[in-house]
C-alpha positions in Angstrom: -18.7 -6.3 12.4 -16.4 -3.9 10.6 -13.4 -5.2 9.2 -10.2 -3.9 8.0 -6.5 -4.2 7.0 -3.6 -2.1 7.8 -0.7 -1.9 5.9 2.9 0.0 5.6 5.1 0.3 3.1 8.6 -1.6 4.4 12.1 -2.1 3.4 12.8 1.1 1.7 16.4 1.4 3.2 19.8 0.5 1.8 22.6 -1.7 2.9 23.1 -0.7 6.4 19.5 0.1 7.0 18.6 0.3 10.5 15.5 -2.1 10.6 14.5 -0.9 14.1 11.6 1.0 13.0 10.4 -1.2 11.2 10.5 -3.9 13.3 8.2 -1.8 15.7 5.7 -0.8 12.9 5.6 -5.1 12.2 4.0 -5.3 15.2 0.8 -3.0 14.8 0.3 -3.3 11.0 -1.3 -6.7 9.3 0.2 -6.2 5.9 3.7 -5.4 4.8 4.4 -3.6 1.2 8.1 -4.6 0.9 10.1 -2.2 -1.6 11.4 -4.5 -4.7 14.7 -2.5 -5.8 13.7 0.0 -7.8 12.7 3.1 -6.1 13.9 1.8 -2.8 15.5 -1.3 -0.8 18.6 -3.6 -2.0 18.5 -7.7 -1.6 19.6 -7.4 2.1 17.1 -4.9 3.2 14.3 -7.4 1.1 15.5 -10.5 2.7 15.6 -8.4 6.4 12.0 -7.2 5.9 10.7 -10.3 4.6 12.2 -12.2 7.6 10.9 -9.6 10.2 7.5 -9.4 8.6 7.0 -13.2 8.9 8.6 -13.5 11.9 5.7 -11.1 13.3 3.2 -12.9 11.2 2.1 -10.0 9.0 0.9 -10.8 5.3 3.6 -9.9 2.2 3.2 -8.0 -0.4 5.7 -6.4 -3.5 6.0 -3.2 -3.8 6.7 -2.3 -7.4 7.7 1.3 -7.9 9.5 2.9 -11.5 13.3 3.1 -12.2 13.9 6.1 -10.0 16.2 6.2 -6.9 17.1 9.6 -6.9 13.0 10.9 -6.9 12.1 7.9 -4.6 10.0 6.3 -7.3 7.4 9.5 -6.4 8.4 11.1 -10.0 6.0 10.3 -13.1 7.9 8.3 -16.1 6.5 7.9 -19.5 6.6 4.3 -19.5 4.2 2.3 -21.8 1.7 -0.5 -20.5 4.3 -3.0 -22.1 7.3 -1.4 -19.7 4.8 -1.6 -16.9 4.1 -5.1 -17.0 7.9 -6.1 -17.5 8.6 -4.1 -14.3 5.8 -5.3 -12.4 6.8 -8.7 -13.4 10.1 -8.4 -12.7 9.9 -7.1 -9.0 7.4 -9.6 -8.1 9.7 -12.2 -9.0 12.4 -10.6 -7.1 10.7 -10.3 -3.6 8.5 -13.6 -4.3 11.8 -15.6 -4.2 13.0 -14.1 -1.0 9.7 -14.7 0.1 9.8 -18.7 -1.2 13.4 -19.1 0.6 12.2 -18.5 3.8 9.2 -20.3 3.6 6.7 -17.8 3.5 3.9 -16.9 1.0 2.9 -13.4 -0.6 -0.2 -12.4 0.0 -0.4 -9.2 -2.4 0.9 -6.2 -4.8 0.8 -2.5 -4.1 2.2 -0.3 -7.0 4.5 2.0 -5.5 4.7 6.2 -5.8 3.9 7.5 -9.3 3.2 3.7 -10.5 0.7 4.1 -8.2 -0.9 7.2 -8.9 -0.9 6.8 -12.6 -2.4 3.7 -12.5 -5.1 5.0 -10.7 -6.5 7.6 -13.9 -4.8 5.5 -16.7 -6.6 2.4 -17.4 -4.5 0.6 -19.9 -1.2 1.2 -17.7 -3.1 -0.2 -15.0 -4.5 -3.6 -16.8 -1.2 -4.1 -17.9 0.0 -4.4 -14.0 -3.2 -6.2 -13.6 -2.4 -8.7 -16.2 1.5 -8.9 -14.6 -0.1 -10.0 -11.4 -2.6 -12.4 -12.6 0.0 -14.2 -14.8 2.8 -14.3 -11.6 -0.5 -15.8 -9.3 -3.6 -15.0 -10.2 -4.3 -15.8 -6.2 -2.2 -12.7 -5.4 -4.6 -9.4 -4.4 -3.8 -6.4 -6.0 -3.8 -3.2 -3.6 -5.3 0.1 -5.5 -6.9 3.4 -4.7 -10.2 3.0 -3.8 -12.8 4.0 -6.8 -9.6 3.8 -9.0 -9.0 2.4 -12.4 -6.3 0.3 -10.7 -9.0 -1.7 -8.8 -11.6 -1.9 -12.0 -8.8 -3.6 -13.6 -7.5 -6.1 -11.4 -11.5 -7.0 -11.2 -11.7 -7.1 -14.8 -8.4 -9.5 -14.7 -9.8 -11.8 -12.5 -7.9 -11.0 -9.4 -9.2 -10.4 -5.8 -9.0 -6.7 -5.1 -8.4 -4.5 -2.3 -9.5 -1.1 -2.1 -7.3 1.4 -0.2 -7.6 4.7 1.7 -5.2 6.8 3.3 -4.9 7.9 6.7 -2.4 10.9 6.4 -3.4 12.3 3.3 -6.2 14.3 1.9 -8.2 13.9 -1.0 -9.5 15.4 -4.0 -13.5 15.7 -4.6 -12.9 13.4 -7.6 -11.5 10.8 -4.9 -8.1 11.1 -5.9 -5.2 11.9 -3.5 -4.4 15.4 -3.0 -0.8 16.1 -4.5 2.1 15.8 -2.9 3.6 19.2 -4.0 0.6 21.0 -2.6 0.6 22.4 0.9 -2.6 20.7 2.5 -1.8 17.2 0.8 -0.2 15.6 4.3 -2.5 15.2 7.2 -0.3 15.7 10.4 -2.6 15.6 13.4 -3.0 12.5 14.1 -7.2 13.4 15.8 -7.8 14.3 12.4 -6.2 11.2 11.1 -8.3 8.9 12.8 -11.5 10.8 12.7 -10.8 10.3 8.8 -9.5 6.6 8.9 -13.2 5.9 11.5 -15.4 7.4 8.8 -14.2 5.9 6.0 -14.1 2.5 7.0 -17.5 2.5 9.1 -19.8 5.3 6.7 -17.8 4.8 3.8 -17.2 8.7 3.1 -14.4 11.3 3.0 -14.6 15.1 3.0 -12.5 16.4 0.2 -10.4 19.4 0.5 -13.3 21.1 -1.3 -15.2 20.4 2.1 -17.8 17.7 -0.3 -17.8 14.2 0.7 -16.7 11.4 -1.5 -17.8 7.5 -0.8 -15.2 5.2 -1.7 -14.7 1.8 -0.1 -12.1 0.9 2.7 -10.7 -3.0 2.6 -6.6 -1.9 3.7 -5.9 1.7 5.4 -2.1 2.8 4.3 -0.2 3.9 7.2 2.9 5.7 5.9 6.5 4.2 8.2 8.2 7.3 7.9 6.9 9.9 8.9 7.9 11.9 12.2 5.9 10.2 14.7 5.0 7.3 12.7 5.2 4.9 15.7 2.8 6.5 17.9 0.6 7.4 15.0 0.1 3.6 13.7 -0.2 2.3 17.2 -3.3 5.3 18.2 -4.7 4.5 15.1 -5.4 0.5 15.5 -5.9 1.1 18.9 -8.6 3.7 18.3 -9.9 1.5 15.2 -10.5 -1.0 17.6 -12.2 1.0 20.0 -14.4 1.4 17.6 -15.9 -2.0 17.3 -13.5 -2.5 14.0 -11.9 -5.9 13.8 -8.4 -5.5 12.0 -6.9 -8.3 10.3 -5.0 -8.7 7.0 -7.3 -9.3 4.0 -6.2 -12.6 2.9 -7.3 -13.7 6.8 -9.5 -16.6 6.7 -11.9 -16.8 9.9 
């Protein structure tokens, strides 16, 4: 049996934020990647999400971005491994006690944006979030790119990994994401989408935009909130997963 997560990066509103949407996207997704305050969210929006997401009994996880409102946390920083960890750190603690308030339990970290992707090619930022996660709960599972120096070091910390792919986004033949700034980097029909999502969970392989495949490994498929027709997208793409004979369940889920 085939086995998968699906998760969504939540709570990256303000104030006011209308939660609608993501009160709909709680209801198909099994993990929640709540923003932490700094690229995105506020105390009310992280106390909204984290009630909604438990309320609909999807697993929580931080999502630690950098200092960067204005670029949506999507800009790279020269931060050190040292500022890394004191971020990392920091956010956790701020969504964990949310979390501990209303009697729920986190489940994982997902570095956010640029956090994310640097991590990903730079191994000594990414054991320093490693070791920021390990020393907040070493039971927490860190979330990284699949085939990704993010994932070697949260193995080589000790911590119970996650490998993730991307269902709207192409990739490079060296398994990274294809860029943001770069024309074919968003996948927007959503047949290709799942075709994509299908293979990589049950053959383990992606064709890169350079038309070669690349295996990686699929444990949690990110399925981006905010896009146009993000609704309809997330729900065709469980439904089809199932379809497939894939079972989807959060990855902490204990049978």
């Amino acid at each position: 049996m085939y086995q998968v997560d699906l998760n969504c990066d939540m709570g990256e509103g303000f104030g006011a934020y209308p939660m609608g949407t993501d009160d709909e996207i709680l209801s198909i997704v099994t993990s929640a990647n709540i923003a932490c305050g700094f690229h995105a969210g506020d105390p009310s929006v992280m106390r909204k999400t984290v009630c909604l997401a438990l309320e609909k009994g999807v697993a929580i996880g931080a999502h630690p971005g950098l200092p960067d409102l204005v670029g949506f946390g999507r800009r790279n920083m020269d931060i050190s491994p040292q500022e890394a960890y004191d971020m990392v750190v920091y956010q956790i603690g701020a969504l964990g006690g949310f979390v501990k308030a209303e009697g729920g339990r986190m489940q994982h970290v997902k570095p956010h944006g640029a956090l994310y992707n640097m991590a990903a090619k730079n191994f000594p930022l990414a054991e320093a979030i490693a070791e920021a996660v390990y020393k907040v709960d070493p039971e927490l599972v860190l979330f990284g790119l699949s085939g990704s120096e993010l994932i070697r070091a949260g193995q080589k910390a000790g911590l119970s990994t996650a490998s993730e792919v991307f269902a709207d986004r192409t990739y490079q033949q060296d398994g990274s994401l294809t860029p943001r700034r770069q024309s074919n980097a968003l996948i927007t029909d959503t047949e290709q989408a799942v075709s994509q999502v299908i293979r990589m969970v049950k053959e383990g392989k992606v064709c890169a935009v350079q038309g070669e495949d690349v295996v990686l490994q699929a444990n949690t498929i990110c399925i981006h909130g905010d896009g146009t027709h993000a609704l309809q997208f997330a729900r065709q793409i469980r439904q089809r997963l199932l379809g497939a004979g894939v079972q989807v369940q959060a990855v902490g889920h204990k049978k």
